[in-house]
C-alpha positions as CSV (number, residue, x, y, z in Angstrom):
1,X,25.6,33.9,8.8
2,X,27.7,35.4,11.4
3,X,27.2,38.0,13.3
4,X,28.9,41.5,13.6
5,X,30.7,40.3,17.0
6,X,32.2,37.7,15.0
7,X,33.4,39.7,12.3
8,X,35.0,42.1,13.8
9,X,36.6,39.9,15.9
10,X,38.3,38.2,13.0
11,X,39.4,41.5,11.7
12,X,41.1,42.7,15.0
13,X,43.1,38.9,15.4
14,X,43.7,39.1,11.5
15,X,45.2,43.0,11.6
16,X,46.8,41.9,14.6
17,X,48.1,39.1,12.6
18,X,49.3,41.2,9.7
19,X,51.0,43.7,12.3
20,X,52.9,41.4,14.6
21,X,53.7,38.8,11.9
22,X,54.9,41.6,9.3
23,X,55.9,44.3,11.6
24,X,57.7,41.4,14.1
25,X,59.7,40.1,11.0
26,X,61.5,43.6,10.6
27,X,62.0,44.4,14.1
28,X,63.0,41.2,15.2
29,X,63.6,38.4,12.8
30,X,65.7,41.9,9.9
31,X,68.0,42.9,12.2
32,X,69.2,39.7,13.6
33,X,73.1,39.1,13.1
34,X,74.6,38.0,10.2
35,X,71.3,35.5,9.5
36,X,68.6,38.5,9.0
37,X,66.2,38.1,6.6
38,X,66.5,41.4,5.0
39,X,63.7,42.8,2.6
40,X,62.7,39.9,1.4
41,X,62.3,37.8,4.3
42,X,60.2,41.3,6.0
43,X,58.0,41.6,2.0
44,X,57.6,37.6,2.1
45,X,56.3,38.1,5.9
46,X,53.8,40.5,5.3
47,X,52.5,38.4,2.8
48,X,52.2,35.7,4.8
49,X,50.0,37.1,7.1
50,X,47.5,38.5,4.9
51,X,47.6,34.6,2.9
52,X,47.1,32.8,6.0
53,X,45.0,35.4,7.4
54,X,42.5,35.1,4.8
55,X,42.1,31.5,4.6
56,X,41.6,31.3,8.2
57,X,39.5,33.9,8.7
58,X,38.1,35.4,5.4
59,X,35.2,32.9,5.6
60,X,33.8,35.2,8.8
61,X,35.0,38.2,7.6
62,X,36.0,38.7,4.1
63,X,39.1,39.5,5.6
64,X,40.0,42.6,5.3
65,X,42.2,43.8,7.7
66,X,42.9,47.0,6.6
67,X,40.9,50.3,6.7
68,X,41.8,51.0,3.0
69,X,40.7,47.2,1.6
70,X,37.0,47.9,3.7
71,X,36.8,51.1,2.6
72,X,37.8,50.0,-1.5
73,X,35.6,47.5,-1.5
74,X,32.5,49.6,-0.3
75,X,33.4,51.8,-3.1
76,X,33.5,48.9,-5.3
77,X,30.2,47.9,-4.3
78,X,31.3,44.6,-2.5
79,X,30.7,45.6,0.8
80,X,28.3,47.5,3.0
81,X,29.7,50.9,3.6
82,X,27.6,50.6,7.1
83,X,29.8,47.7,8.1
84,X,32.9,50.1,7.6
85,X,33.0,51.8,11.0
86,X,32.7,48.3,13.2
87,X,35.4,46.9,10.6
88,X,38.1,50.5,11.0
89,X,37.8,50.4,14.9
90,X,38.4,46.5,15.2
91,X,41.6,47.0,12.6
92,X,43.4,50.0,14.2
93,X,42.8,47.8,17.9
94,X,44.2,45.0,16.7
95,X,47.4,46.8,15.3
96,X,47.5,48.4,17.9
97,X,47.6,45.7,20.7
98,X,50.3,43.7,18.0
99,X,52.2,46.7,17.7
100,X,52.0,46.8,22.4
101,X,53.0,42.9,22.3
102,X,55.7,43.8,19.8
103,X,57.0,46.7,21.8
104,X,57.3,44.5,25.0
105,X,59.3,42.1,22.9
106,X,61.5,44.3,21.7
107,X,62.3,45.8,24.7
108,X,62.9,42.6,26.4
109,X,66.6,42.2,26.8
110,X,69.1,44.5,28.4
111,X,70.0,48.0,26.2
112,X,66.9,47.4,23.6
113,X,66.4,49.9,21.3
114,X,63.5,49.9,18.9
115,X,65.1,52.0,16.3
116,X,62.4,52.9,13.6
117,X,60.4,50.0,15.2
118,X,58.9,49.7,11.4
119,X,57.2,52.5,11.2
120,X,56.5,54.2,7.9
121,X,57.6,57.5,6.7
122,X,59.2,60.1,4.4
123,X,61.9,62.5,4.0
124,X,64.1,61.7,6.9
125,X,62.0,58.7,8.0
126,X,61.9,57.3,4.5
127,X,64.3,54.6,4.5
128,X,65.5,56.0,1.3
129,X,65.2,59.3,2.0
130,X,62.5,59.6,-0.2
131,X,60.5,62.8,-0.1
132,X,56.9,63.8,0.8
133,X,55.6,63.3,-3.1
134,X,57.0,60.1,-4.0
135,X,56.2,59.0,-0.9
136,X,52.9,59.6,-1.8
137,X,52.1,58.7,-5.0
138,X,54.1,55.5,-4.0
139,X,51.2,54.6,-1.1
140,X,48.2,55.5,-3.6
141,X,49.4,53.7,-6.8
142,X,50.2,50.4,-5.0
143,X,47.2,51.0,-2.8
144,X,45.0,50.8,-6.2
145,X,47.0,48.0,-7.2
146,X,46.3,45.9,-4.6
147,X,42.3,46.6,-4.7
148,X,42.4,45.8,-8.4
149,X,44.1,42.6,-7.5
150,X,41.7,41.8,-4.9
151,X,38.6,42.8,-6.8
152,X,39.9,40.8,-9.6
153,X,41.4,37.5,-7.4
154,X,37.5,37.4,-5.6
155,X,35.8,38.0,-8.5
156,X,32.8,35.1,-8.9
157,X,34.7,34.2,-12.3
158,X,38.2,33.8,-10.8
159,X,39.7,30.8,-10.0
160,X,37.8,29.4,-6.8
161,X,40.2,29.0,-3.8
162,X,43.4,31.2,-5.1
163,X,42.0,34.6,-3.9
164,X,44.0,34.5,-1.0
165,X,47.2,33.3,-2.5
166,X,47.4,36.0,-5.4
167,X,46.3,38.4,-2.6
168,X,49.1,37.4,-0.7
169,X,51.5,37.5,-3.2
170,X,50.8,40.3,-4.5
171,X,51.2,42.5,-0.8
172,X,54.8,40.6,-1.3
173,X,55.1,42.3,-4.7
174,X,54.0,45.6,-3.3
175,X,56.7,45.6,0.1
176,X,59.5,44.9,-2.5
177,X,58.9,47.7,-4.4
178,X,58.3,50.4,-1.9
179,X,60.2,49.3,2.0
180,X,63.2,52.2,0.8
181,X,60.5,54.5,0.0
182,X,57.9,54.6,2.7
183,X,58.7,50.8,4.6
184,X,55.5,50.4,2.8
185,X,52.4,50.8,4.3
186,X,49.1,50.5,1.9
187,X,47.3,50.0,5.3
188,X,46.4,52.6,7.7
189,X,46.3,50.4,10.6
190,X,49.0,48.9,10.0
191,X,50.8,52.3,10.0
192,X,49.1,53.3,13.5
193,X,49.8,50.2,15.4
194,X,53.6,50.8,15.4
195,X,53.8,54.6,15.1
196,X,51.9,54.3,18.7
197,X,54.7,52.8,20.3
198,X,57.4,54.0,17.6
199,X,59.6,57.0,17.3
200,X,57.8,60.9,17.7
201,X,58.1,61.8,13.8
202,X,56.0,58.6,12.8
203,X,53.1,60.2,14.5
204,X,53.6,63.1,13.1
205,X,53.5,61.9,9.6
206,X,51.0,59.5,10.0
207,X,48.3,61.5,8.2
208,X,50.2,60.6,5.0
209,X,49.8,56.4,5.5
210,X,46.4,57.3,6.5
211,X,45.1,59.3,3.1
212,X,47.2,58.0,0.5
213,X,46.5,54.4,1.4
214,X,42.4,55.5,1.4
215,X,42.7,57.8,-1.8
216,X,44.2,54.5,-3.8
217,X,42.0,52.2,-2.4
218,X,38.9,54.4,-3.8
219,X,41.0,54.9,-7.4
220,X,41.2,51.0,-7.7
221,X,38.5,50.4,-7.0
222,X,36.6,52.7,-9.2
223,X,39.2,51.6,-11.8
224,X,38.1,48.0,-11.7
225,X,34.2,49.0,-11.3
226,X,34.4,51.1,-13.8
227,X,37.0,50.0,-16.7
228,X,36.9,45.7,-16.0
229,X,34.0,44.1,-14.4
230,X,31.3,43.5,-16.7
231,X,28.1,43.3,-13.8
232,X,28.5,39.2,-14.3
233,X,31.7,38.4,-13.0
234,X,32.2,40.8,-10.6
């Protein structure tokens, strides 16, 4: 059994995993010239992160690492919505600090400039120019997605050992969809850790990767609750 110490721990180095690895990708590795790696490299990243992250560190944590994912699964009834304040405050830290060591990377070479530093956004900082409402339902339909997928991939009936992979995966899936729309978020943290250190307008419309991400997470979850587990399998 380990102890809360431990688990949060594991949640701030796996968020801070998921923020420099992801977030790093599109700052650093995207823009590169002539041999970026362009959306797909940045939506393979992410997924990365969260696939290594939980096989590493899921064991101690479930891992989470994201506010939304804690807060779906205490609505799905497979976590303990006590646990969710120690798990939110080691998440936002640990995207926090990745998106500080980021920032101090970036800036490291003579005339740096961080640009959108992968931030999420709408309207003007969509990098579609998507608006306000697509922006939107874009964060809370692939937020429910993605708790349906992870209710489903842990579920005691599902394949042992693949939770993390079709996890994974599937947070691959969701940044190809939506990078033009929003740059993706589905994870507040995430979204805070670079608007910190980002441009002025990413703070200012951080609100929107903060509910829309929440709001889906609670949808999936009831979805899957609800509609496709049976009380056996989970």
């Amino acid at each position: 059994m380990h102890s809360s110490l431990q688990k949060w721990s594991a949640e701030f180095i796996g968020t801070f995993w998921l923020t420099f690895g992801g977030c790093g990708s599109a700052v650093l590795a995207a823009a590169f010239p002539q041999v970026g790696i362009g959306l797909l490299g940045v939506s393979l990243a992410f997924g990365l992160t969260v696939l290594t992250g939980a096989y590493a560190l899921g064991p101690i944590s479930g891992g989470h690492f994201n506010p939304a994912v804690s807060i779906g699964l205490a609505v799905g009834g497979r976590f303990k919505a006590s646990e969710l304040p120690g798990y939110i405050v080691a998440q936002v830290l640990g995207a926090i600090v990745a998106g500080g060591v980021l920032y101090l990377i970036a800036t490291g070479k003579p005339g740096a400039e961080i640009g959108g530093f992968a931030t999420n956004g709408y309207g003007t900082h969509s990098p579609g120019g998507y608006g306000l409402m697509a922006a939107l339902l874009a964060e809370v339909v692939l937020t429910a997605v993605f708790l349906v997928v992870i209710l489903g991939a842990t579920a005691p009936a599902a394949a042992p050992g693949f939770g993390g992979l079709a996890i994974g995966l599937c947070l691959t899936l969701i940044h190809l969809i939506s990078i033009p729309v929003t740059n993706t978020s589905v994870n507040p943290a995430r979204s805070t850790g670079v608007a910190v250190f980002g441009p002025e307008i990413a703070l200012s419309q951080l609100w929107v990767f903060w509910a829309a991400p929440i709001v889906g997470a609670a949808i999936g979850a009831l979805v899957y609750r609800g509609l496709l587990s049976n009380g056996r399998n989970g």
